[in-house]
GUGU-47626 format. One record per residue (C-alpha): residue number from 1; chain; y, x, z. Coordinates in steps of 0.5 Angstrom, whole numbers, padded with zeros to 4 digits. Layout:
{NUM, A, {Y, X, Z}} ...
***
This chain:
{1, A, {0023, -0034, -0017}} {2, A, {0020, -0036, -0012}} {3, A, {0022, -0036, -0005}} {4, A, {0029, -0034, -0003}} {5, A, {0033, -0028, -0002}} {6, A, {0035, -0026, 0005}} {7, A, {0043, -0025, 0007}} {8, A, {0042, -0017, 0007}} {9, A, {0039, -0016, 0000}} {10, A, {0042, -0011, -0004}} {11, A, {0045, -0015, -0010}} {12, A, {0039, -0013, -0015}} {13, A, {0039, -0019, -0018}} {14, A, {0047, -0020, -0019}} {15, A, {0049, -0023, -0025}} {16, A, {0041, -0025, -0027}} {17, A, {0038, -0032, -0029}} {18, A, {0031, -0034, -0028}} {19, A, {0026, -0038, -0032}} {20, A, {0019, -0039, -0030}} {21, A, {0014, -0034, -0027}} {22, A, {0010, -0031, -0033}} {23, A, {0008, -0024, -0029}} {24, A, {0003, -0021, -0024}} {25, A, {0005, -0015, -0022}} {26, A, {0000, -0011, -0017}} {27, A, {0002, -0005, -0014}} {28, A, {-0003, 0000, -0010}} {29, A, {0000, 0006, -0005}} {30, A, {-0004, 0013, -0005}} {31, A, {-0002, 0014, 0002}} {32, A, {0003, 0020, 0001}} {33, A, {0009, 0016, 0000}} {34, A, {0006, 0015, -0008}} {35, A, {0004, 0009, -0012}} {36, A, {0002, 0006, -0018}} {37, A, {0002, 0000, -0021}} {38, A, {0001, -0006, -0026}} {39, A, {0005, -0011, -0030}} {40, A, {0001, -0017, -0034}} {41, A, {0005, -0022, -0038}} {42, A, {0000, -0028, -0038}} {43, A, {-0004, -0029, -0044}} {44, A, {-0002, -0022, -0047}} {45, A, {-0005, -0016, -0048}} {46, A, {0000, -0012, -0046}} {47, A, {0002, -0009, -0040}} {48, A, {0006, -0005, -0036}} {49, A, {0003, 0001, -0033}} {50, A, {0007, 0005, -0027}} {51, A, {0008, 0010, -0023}} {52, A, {0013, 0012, -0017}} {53, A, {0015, 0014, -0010}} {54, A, {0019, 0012, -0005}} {55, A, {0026, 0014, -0003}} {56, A, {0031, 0013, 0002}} {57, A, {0037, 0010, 0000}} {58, A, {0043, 0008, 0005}} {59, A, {0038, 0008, 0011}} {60, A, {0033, 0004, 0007}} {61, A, {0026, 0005, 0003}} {62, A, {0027, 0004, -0003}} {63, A, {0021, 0004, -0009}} {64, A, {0023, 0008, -0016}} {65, A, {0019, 0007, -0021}} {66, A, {0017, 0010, -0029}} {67, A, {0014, 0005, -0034}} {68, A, {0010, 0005, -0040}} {69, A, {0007, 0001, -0044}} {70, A, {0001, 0000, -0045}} {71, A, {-0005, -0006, -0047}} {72, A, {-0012, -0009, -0047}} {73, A, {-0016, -0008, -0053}} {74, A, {-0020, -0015, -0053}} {75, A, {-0025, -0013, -0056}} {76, A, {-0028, -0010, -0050}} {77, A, {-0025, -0015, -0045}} {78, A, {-0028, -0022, -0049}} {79, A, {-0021, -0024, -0050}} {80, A, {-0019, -0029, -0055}} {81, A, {-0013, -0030, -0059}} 
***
């Protein structure tokens, strides 16, 4: 994971361990406290598609967020196996 956790961080990632880098995630607020987003995994057609909204949770914000799966139909992306 690139960069380093900052010493109030909640503990989110306790109990994890990290391998290399392999997603982009990009995610566009809708201005009311709304967002959408994406998860690519590189050289997949498969996705993660979400949508969510921000909380406060112990005086922070907090994004929550529902997932589903969804993919790129290759055909029409000029995409190669």
């Amino acid at each position: 994971m690139t960069g380093h956790r900052e010493r109030n961080d909640p503990s989110l990632f306790t109990g994890l361990s990290f391998g290399r880098e392999i997603y982009d995630v990009e995610i566009h607020g809708t201005g009311n406290g709304q967002f959408i987003g994406l998860v690519k995994e590189d050289g997949s057609p498969c996705r993660i598609a979400f949508r969510g909204s921000t909380v406060m949770r112990d005086g922070r914000r907090v994004a929550l967020a529902r997932g589903a799966t969804a993919w790129t139909d290759r055909s029409n992306t000029g995409e190669t196996s």
